[in-house]
PDB file of N, CA, C and O in Angstrom:
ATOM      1  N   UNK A   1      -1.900  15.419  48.329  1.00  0.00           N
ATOM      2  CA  UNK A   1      -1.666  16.566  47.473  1.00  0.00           C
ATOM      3  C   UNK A   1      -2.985  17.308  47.270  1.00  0.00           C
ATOM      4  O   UNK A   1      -4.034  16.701  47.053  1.00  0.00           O
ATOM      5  N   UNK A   2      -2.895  18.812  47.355  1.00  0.00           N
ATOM      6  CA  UNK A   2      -4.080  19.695  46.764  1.00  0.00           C
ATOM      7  C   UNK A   2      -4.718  19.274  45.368  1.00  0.00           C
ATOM      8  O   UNK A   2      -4.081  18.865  44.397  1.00  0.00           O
ATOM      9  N   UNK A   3      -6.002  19.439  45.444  1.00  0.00           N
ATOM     10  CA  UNK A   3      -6.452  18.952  44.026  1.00  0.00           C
ATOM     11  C   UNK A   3      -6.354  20.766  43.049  1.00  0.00           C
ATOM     12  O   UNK A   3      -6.892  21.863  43.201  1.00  0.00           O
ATOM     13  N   UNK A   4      -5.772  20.417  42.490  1.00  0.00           N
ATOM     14  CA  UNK A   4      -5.559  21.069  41.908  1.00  0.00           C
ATOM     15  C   UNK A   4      -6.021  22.052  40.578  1.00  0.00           C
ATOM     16  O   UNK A   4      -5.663  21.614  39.484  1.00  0.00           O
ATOM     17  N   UNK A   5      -6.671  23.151  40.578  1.00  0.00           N
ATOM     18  CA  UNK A   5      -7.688  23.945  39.685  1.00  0.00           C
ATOM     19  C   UNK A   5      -7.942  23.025  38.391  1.00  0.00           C
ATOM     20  O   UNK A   5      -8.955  22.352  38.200  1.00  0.00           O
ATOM     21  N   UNK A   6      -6.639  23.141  37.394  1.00  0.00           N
ATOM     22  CA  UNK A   6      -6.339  22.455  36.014  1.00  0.00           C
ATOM     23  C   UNK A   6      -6.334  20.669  36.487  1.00  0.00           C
ATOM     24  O   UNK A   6      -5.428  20.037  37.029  1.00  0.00           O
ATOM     25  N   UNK A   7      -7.613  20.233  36.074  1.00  0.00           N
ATOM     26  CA  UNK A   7      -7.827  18.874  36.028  1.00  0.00           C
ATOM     27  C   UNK A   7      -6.829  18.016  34.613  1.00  0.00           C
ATOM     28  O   UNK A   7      -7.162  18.310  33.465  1.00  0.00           O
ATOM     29  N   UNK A   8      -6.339  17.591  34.699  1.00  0.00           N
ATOM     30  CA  UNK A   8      -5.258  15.911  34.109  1.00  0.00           C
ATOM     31  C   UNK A   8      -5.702  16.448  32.693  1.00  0.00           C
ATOM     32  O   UNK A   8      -6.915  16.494  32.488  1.00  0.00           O
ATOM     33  N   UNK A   9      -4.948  16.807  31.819  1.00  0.00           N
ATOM     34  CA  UNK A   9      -5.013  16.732  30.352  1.00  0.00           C
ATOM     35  C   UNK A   9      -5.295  15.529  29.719  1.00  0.00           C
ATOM     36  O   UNK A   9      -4.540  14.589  29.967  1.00  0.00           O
ATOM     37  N   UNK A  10      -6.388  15.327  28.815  1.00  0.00           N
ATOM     38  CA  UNK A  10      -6.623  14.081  27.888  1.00  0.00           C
ATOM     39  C   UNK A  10      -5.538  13.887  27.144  1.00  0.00           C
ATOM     40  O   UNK A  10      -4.593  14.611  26.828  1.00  0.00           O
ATOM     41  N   UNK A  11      -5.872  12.648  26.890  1.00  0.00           N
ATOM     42  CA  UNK A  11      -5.485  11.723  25.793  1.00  0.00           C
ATOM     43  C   UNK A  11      -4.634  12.524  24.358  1.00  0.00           C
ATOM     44  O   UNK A  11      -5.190  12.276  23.288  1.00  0.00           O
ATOM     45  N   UNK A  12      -3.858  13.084  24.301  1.00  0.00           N
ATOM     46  CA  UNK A  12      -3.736  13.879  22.551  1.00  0.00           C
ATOM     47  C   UNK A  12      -2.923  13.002  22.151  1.00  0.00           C
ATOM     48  O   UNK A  12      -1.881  13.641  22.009  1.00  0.00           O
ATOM     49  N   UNK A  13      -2.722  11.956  21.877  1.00  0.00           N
ATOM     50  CA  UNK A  13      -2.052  11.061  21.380  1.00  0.00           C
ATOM     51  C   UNK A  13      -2.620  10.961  19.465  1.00  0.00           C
ATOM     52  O   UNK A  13      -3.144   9.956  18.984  1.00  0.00           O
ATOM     53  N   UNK A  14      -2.427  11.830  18.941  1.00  0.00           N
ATOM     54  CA  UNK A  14      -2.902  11.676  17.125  1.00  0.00           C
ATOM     55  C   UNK A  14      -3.277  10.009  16.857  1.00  0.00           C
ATOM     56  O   UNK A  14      -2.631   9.027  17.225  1.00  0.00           O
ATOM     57  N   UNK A  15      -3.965  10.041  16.440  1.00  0.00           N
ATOM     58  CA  UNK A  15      -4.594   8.403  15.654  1.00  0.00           C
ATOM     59  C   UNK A  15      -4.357   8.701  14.120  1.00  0.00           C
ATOM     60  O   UNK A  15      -4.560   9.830  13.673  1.00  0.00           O
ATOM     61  N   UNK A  16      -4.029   7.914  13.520  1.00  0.00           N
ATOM     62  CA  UNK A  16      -3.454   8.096  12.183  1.00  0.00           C
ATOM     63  C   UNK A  16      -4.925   7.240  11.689  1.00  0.00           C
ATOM     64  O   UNK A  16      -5.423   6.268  12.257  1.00  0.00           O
ATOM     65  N   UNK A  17      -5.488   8.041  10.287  1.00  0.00           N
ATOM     66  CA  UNK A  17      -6.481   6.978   9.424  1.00  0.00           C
ATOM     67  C   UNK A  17      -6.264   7.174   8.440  1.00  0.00           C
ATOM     68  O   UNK A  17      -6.409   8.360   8.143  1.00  0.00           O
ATOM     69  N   UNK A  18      -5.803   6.255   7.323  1.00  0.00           N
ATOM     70  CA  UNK A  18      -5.948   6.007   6.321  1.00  0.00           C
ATOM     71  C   UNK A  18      -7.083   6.130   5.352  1.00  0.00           C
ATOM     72  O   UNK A  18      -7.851   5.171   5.427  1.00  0.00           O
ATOM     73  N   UNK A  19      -7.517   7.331   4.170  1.00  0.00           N
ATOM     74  CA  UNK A  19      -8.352   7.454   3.748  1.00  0.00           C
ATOM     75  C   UNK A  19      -8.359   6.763   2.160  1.00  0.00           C
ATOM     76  O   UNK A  19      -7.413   5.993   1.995  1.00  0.00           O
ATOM     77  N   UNK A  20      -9.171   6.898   1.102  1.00  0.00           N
ATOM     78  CA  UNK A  20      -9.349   6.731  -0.056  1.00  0.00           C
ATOM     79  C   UNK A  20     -10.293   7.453  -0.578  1.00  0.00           C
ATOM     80  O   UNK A  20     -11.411   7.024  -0.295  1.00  0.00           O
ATOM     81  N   UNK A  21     -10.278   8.608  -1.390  1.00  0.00           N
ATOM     82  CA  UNK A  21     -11.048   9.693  -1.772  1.00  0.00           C
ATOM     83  C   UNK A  21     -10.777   9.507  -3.275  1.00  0.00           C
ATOM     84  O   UNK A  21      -9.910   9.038  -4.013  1.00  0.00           O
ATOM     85  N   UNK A  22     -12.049  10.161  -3.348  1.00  0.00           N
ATOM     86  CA  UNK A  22     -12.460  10.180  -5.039  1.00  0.00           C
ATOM     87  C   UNK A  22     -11.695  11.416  -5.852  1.00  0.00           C
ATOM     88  O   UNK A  22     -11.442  12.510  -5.347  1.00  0.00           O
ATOM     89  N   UNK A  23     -11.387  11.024  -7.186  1.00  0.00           N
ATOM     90  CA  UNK A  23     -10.528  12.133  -7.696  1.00  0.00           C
ATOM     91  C   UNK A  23     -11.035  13.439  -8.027  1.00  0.00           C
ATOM     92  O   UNK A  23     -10.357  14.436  -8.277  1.00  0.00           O
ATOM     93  N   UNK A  24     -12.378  13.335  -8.004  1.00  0.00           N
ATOM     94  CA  UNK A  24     -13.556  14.589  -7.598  1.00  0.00           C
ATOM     95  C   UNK A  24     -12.989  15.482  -6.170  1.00  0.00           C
ATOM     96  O   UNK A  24     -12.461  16.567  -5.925  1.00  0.00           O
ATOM     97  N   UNK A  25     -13.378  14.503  -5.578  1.00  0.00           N
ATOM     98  CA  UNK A  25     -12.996  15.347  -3.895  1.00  0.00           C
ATOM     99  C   UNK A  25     -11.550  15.337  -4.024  1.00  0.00           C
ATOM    100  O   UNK A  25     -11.257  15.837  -2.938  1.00  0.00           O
ATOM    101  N   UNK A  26     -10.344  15.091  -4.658  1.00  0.00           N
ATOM    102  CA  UNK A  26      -8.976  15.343  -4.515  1.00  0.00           C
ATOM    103  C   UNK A  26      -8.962  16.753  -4.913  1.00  0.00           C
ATOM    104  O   UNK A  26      -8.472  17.653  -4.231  1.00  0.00           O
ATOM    105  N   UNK A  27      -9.682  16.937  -6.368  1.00  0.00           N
ATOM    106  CA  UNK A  27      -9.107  18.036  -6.906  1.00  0.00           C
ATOM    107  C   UNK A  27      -9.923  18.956  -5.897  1.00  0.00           C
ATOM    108  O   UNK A  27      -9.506  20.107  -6.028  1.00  0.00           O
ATOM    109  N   UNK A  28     -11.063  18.874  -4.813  1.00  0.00           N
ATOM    110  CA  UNK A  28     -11.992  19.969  -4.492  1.00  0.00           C
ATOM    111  C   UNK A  28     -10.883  20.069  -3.408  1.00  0.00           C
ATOM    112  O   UNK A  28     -10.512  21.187  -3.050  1.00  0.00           O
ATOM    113  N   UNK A  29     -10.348  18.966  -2.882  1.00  0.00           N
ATOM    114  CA  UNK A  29      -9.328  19.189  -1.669  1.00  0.00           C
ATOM    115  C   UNK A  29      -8.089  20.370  -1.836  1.00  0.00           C
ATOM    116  O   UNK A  29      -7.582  21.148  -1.027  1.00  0.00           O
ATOM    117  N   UNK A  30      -7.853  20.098  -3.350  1.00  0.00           N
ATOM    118  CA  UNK A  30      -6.630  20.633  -3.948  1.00  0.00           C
ATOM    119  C   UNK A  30      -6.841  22.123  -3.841  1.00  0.00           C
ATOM    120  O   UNK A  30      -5.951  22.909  -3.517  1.00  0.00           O
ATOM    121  N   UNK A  31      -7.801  22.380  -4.071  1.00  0.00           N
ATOM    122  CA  UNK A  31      -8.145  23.939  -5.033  1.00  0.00           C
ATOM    123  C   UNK A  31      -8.608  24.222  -3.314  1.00  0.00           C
ATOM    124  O   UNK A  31      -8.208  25.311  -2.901  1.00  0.00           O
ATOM    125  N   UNK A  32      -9.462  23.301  -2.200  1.00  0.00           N
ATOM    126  CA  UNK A  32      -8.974  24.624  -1.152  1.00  0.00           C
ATOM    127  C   UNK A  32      -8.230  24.613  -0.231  1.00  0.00           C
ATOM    128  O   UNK A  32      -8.600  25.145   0.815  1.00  0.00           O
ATOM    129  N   UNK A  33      -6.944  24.005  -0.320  1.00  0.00           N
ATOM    130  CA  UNK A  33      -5.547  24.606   0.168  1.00  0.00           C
ATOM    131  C   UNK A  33      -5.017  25.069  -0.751  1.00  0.00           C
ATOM    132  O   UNK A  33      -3.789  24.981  -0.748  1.00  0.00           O
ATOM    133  N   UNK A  34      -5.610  25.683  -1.804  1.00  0.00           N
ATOM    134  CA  UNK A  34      -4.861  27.117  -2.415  1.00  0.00           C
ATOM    135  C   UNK A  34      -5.686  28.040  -2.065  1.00  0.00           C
ATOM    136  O   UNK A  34      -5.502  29.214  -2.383  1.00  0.00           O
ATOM    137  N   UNK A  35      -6.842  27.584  -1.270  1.00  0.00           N
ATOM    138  CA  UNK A  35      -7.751  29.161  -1.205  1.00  0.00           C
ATOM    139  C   UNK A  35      -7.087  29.280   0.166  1.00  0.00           C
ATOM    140  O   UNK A  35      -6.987  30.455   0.522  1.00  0.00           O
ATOM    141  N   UNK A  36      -6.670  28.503   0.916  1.00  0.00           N
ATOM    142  CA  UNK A  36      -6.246  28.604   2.015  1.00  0.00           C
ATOM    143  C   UNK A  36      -4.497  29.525   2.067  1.00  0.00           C
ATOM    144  O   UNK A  36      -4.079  30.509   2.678  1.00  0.00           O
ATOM    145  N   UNK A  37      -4.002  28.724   1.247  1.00  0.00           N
ATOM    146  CA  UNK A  37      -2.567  29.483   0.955  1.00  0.00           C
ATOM    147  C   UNK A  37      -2.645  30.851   0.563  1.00  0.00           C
ATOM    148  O   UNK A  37      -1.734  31.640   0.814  1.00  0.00           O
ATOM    149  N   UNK A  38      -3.998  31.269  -0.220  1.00  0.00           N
ATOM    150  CA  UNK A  38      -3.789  32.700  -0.870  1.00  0.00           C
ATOM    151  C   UNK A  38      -4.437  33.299   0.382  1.00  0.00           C
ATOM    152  O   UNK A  38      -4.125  34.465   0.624  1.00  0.00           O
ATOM    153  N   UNK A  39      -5.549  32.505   1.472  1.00  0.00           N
ATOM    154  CA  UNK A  39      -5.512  33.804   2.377  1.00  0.00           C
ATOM    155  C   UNK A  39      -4.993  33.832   3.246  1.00  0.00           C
ATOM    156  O   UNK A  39      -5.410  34.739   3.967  1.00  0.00           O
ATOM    157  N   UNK A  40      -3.958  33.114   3.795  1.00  0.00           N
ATOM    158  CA  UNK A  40      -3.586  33.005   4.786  1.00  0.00           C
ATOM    159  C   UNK A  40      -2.016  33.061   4.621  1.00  0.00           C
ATOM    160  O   UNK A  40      -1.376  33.199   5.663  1.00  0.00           O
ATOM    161  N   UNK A  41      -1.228  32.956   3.267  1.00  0.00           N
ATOM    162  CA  UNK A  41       0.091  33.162   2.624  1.00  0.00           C
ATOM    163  C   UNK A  41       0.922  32.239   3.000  1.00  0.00           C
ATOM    164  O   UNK A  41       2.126  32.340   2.765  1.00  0.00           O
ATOM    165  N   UNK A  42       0.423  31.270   3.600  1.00  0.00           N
ATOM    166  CA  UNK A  42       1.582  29.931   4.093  1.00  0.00           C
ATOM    167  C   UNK A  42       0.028  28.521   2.861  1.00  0.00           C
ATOM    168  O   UNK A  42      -1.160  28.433   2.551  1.00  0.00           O
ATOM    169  N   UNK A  43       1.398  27.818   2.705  1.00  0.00           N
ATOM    170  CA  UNK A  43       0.737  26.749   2.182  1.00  0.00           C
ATOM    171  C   UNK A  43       0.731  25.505   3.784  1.00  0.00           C
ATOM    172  O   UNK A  43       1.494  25.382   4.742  1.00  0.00           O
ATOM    173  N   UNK A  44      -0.468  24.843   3.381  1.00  0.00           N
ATOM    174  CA  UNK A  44      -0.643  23.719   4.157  1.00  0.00           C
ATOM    175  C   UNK A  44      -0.811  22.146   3.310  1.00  0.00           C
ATOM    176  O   UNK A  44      -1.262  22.154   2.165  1.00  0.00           O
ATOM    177  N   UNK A  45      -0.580  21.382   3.697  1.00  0.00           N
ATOM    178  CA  UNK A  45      -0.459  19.975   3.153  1.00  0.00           C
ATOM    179  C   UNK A  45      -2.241  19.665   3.334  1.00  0.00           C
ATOM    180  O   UNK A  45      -2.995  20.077   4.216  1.00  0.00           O
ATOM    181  N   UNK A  46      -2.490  18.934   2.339  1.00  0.00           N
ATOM    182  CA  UNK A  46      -4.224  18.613   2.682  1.00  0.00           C
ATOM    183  C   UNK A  46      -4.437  18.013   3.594  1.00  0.00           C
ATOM    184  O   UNK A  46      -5.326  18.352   4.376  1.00  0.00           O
ATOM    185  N   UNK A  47      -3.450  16.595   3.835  1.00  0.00           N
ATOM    186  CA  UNK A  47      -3.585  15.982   5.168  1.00  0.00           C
ATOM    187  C   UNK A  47      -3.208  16.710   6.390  1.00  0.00           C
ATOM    188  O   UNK A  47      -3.518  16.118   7.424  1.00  0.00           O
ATOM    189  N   UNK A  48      -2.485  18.103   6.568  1.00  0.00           N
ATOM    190  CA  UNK A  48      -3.117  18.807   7.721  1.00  0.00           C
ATOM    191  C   UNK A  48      -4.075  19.767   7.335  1.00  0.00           C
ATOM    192  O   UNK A  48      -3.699  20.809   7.871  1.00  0.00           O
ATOM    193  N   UNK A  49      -4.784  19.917   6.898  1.00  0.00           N
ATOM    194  CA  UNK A  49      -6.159  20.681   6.665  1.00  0.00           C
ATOM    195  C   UNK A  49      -7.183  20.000   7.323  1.00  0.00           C
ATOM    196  O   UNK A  49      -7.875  20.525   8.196  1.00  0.00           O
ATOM    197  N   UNK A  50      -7.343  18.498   6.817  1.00  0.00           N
ATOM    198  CA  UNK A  50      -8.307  17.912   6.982  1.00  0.00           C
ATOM    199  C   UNK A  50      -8.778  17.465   8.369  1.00  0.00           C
ATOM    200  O   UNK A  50      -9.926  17.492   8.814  1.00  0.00           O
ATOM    201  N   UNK A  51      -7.880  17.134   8.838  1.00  0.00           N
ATOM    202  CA  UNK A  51      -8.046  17.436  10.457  1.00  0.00           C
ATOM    203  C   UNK A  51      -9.183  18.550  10.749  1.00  0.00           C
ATOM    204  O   UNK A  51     -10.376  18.247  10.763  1.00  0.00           O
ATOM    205  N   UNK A  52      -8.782  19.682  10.950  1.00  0.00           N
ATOM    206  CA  UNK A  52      -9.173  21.078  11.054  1.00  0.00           C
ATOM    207  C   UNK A  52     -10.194  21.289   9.955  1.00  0.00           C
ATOM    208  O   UNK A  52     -10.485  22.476  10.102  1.00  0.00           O
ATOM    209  N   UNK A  53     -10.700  20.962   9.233  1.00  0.00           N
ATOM    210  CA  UNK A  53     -11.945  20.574   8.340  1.00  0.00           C
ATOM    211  C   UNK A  53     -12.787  19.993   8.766  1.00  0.00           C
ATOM    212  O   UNK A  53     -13.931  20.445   8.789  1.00  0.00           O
ATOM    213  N   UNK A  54     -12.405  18.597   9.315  1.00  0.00           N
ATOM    214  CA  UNK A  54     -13.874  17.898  10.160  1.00  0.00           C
ATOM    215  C   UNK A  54     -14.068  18.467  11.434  1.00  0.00           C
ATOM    216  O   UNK A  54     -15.188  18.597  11.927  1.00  0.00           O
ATOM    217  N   UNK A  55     -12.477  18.992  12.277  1.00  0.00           N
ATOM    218  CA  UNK A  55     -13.375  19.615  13.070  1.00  0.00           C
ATOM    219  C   UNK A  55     -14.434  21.145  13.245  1.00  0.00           C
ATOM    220  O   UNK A  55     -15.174  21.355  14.207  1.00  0.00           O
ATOM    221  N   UNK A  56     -14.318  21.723  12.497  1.00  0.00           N
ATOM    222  CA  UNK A  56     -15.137  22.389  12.069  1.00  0.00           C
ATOM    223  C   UNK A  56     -16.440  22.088  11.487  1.00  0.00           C
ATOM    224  O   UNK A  56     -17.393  22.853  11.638  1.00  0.00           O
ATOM    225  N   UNK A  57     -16.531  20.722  10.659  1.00  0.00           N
ATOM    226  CA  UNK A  57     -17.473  20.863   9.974  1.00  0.00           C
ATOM    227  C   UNK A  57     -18.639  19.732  11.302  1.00  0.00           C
ATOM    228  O   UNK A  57     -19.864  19.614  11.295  1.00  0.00           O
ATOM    229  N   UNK A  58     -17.388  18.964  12.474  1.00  0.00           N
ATOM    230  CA  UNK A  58     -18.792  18.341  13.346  1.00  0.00           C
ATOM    231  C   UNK A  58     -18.751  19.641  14.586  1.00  0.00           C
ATOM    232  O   UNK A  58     -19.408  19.685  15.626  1.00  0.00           O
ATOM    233  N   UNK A  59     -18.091  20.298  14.243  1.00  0.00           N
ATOM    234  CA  UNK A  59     -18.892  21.411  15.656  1.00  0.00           C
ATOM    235  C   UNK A  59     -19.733  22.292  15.196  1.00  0.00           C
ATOM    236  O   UNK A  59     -20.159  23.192  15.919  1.00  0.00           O
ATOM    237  N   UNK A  60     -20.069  22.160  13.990  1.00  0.00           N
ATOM    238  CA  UNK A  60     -20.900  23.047  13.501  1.00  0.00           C
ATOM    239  C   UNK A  60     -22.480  22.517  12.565  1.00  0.00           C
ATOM    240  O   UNK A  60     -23.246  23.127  11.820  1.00  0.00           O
ATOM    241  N   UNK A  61     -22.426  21.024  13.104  1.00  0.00           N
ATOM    242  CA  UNK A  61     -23.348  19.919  13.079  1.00  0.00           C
ATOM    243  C   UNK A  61     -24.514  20.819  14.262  1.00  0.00           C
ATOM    244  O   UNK A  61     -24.295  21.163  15.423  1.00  0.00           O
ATOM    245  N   UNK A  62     -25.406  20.947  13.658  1.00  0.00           N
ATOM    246  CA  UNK A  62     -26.450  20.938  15.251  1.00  0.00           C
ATOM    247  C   UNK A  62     -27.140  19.723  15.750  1.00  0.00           C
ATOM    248  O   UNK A  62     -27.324  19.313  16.896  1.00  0.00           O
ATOM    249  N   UNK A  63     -27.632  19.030  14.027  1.00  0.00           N
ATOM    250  CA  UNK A  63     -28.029  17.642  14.468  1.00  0.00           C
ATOM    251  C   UNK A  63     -27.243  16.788  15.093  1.00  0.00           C
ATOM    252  O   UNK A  63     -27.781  15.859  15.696  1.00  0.00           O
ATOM    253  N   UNK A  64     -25.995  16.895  15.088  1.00  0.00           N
ATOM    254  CA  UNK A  64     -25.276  15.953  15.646  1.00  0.00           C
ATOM    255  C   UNK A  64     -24.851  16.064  17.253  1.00  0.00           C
ATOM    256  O   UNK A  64     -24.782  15.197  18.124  1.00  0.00           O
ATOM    257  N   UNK A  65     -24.637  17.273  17.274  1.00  0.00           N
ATOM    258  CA  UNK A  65     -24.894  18.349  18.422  1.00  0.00           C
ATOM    259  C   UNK A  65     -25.862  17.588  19.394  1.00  0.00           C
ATOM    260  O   UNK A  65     -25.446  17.054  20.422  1.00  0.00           O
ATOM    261  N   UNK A  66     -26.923  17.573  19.084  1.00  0.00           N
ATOM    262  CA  UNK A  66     -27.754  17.293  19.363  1.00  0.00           C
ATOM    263  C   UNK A  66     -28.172  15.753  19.989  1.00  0.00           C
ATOM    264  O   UNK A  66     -28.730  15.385  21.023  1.00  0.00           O
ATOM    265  N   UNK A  67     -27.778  15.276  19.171  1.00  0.00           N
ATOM    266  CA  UNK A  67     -27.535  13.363  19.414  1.00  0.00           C
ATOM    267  C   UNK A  67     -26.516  13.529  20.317  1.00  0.00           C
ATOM    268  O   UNK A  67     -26.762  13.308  21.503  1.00  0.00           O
ATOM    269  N   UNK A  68     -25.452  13.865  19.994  1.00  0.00           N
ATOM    270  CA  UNK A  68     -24.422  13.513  21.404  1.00  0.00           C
ATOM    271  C   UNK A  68     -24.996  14.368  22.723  1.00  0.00           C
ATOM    272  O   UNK A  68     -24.362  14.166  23.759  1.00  0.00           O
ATOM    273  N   UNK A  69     -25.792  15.026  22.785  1.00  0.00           N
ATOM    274  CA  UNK A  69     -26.171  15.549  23.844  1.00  0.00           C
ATOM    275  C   UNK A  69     -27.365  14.481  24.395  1.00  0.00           C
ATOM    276  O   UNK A  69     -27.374  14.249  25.604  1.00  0.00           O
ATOM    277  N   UNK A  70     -28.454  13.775  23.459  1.00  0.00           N
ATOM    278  CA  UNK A  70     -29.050  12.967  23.906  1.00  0.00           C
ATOM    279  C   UNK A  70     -30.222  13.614  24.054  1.00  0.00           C
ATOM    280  O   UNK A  70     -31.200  13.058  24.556  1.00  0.00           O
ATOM    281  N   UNK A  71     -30.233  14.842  23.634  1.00  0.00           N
ATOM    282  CA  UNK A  71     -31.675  15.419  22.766  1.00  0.00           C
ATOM    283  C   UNK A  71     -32.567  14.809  21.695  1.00  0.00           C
ATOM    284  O   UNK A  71     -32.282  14.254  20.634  1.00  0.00           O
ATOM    285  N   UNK A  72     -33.804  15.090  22.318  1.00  0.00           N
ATOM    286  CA  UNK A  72     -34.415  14.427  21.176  1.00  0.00           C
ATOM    287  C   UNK A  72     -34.511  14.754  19.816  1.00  0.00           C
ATOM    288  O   UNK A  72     -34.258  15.956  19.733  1.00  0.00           O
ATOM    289  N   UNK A  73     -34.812  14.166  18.424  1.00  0.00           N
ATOM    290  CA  UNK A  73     -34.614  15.153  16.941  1.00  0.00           C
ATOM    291  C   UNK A  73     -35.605  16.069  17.271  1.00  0.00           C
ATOM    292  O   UNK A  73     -36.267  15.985  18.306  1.00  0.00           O
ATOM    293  N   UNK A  74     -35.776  17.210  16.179  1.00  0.00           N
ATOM    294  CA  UNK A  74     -35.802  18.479  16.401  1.00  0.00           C
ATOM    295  C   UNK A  74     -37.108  18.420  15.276  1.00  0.00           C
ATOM    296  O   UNK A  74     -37.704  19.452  14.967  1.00  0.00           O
TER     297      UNK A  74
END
């Protein structure tokens, strides 16, 4: 068979983790999926936010960026 342009799709199989958060970070969780609901006019559940929260918050890591690249610190 031709090898074909679009190489084999990964793994998306969801991994489920079980968290335990402080009632500090609940209510900060709380208040922004309402900032989220008022700008965006759909409500979201926190446990799908949070997903889409870390990934944002490690692609926007440089230090970390950085380590997985195998750069030296900065």
């Amino acid at each position: 068979m031709a090898a074909l342009k679009l190489s084999k799709l990964p793994d998306r199989t969801p991994i489920k983790i079980g968290i335990a958060v402080l009632p500090e970070l609940h209510d900060r969780l709380e208040a922004y999926a309402a900032a989220y609901a008022d700008a965006y006019g759909t409500a979201e559940p926190i446990a799908e936010l949070i997903p889409a929260m870390l990934t944002v918050f490690l692609d926007s890591d440089r230090a970390f960026a950085r380590t997985r690249r195998g750069d030296p610190a900065s």
